[in-house]
N, C-alpha and C positions, 0 to 999 in steps of 0.2 A: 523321571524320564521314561519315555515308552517308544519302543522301536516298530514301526513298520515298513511293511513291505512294499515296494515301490516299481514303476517299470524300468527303474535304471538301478536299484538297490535300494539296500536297507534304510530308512531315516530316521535320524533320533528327534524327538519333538517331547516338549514340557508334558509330564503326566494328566496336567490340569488343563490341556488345552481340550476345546468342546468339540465332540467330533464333529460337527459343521466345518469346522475349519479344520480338520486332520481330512475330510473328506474333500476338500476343496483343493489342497495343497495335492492329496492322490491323485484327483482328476487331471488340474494341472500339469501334474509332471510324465500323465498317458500324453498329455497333447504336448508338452516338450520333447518324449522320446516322440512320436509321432513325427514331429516338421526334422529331425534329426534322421530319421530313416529319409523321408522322403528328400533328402538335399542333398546339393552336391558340393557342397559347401562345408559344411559342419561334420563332425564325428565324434563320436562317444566314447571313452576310455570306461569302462565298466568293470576293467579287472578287478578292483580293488569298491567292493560291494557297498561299503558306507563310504566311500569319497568318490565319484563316478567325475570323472572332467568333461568337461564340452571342451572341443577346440576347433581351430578352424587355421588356415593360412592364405593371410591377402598376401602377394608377391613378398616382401622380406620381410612381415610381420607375421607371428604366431599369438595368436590370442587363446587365451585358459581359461574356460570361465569352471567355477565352482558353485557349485547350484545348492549340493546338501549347505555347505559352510554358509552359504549368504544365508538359506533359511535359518540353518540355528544360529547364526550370528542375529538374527533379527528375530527369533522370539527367546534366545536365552538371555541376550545381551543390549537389546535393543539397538543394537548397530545394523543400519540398514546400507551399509554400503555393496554394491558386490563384493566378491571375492574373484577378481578379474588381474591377470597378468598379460601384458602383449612384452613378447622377446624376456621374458623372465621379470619385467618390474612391475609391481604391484600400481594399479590404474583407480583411482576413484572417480568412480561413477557412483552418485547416492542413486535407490530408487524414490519412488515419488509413494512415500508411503500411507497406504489407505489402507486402515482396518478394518473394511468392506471388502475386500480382496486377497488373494492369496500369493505370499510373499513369491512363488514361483512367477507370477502374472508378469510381470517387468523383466523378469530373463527370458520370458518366450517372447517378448516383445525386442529383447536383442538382439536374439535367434533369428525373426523376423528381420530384425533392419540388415542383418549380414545377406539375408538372402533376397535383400530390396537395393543390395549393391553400396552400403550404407552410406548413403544419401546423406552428402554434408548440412542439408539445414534439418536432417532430424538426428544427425549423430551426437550425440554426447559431445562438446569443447573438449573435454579430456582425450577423447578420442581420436583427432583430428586427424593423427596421422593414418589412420585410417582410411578414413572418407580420400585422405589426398593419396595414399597406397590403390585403393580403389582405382581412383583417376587414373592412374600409371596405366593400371593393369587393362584398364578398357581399351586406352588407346595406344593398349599392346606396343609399349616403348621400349620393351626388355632391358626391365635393369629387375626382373624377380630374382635373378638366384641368391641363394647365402651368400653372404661374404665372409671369409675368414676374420676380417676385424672389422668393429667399427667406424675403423679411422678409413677405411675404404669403403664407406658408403655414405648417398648422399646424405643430408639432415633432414629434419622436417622444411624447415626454411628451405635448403634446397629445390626442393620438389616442388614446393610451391613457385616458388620464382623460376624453375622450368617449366611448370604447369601454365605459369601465366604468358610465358615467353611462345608458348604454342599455339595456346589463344592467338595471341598480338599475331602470327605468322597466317593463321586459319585464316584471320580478320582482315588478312590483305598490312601489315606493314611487318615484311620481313627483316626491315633493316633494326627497328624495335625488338623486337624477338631475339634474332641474331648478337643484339648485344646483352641482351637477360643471359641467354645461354651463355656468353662470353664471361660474362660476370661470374659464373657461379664457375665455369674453366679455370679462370687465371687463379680464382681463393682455392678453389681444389691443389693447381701448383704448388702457390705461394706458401699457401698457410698448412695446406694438409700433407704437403710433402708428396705426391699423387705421382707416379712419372709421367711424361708427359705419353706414352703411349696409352697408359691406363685410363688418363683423365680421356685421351680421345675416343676409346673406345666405349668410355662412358655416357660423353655428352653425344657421339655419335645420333643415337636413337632418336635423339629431338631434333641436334641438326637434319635429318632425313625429311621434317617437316617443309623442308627448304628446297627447291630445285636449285642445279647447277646455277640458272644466270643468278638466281637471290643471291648465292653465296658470293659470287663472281663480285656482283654487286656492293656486298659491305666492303669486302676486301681490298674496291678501291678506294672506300670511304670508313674504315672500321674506328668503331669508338676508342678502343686501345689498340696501338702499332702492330702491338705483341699478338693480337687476335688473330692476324694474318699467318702467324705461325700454325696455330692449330687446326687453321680453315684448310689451309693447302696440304694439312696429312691428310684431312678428312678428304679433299677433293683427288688425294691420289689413291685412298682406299677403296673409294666409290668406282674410278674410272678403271681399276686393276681388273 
């Protein structure tokens, strides 16, 4: 094993490896700290000189990537997966392994997709909830902050089917929309135990997609009775 000196710290690499490829992987990782300065996205935990983290936070997700451990995991071990955690659980992503290339190459191409707003038809399926994190955050729906538990936030599934319920309202059919958001209200009640002031102030953000008559509108005609309940807190929060 032979240690060098890097722009984000020390990295351990196989004694035998050819300096072609030790010089590859140095250059590299100038241009991974490189797009990390220049972003406003990303940031470098460099305290700890041979384990440096990349991370980053799309609204309730924190993502970790591990750049020294993917390299030696992939030339000591031949496991080329990342070494990537979002919200503390271990994510697999494989990279797409060429041994023309140097194993940093596909983490500055992650780095990239975070700061390309990560584009669901190039984000990793693993990732998804990401690319749908994203979506939230652009159309500044505010449900970013922590939550104390899980059981108070939405799911992936959630998000998506409020994702699509927003669409359906952009699109011109509010009463479609209105009942997605309604769907994803009543299971928040029912099953997640939510109070009902919580759940409203939840799904709040998407109903705002809605004007006053749209809502007026379901309310005469809403898919579940019960829907009327949480349309009229939301329309006495809005008129207060």
């Amino acid at each position: 094993m032979r240690e060098v000196g890097t722009a984000i710290g020390i990295l351990a690499l196989p004694k035998e490896l050819p300096q072609e490829k030790v010089d590859a992987e140095i250059k590299g990782i100038n241009l991974f700290k490189e797009i990390i300065n220049s972003s406003t996205l990303w940031k470098i935990n460099d305290a700890e000189s041979k384990r440096p983290i990349a991370h980053c936070r799309v609204g309730e997700l924190l993502i970790r990537l591990d750049p020294f451990q993917t390299i030696r995991n992939s030339y000591f071990n031949s496991n080329f997966h990342f070494v990537l955690k979002i919200n503390g659980r271990n994510v697999c992503v494989l990279e797409s392994h060429n041994s023309e290339t140097a194993i940093i190459d596909p983490l500055i191409s992650l780095l990239l997709l975070g700061e390309a707003g990560w584009p669901e038809e190039a984000t990793p399926k693993t990732m998804e909830e990401v690319s749908i994190e994203q979506q939230i955050v652009n159309r500044n729906l505010g449900i970013m902050s922590k939550r104390e538990s899980i059981k108070l936030s939405f799911t992936v599934e959630n998000k998506k089917d409020l994702l699509y319920a927003v669409g359906q309202i952009e699109n011109g059919d509010s009463w479609e929309g209105l009942a997605a958001i309604m769907k994803v209200a009543r299971s928040k009640y029912v099953c997640a135990m939510w109070t009902m002031n919580y759940v409203v102030n939840e799904i709040k953000p998407f109903i705002d997609s809605c004007n006053e008559q749209q809502i007026s509108q379901y309310i005469e005609s809403p898919f579940e009775s019960t829907d009327r309940i949480f349309l009229e807190k939301i329309l006495l929060i809005s008129n207060v």
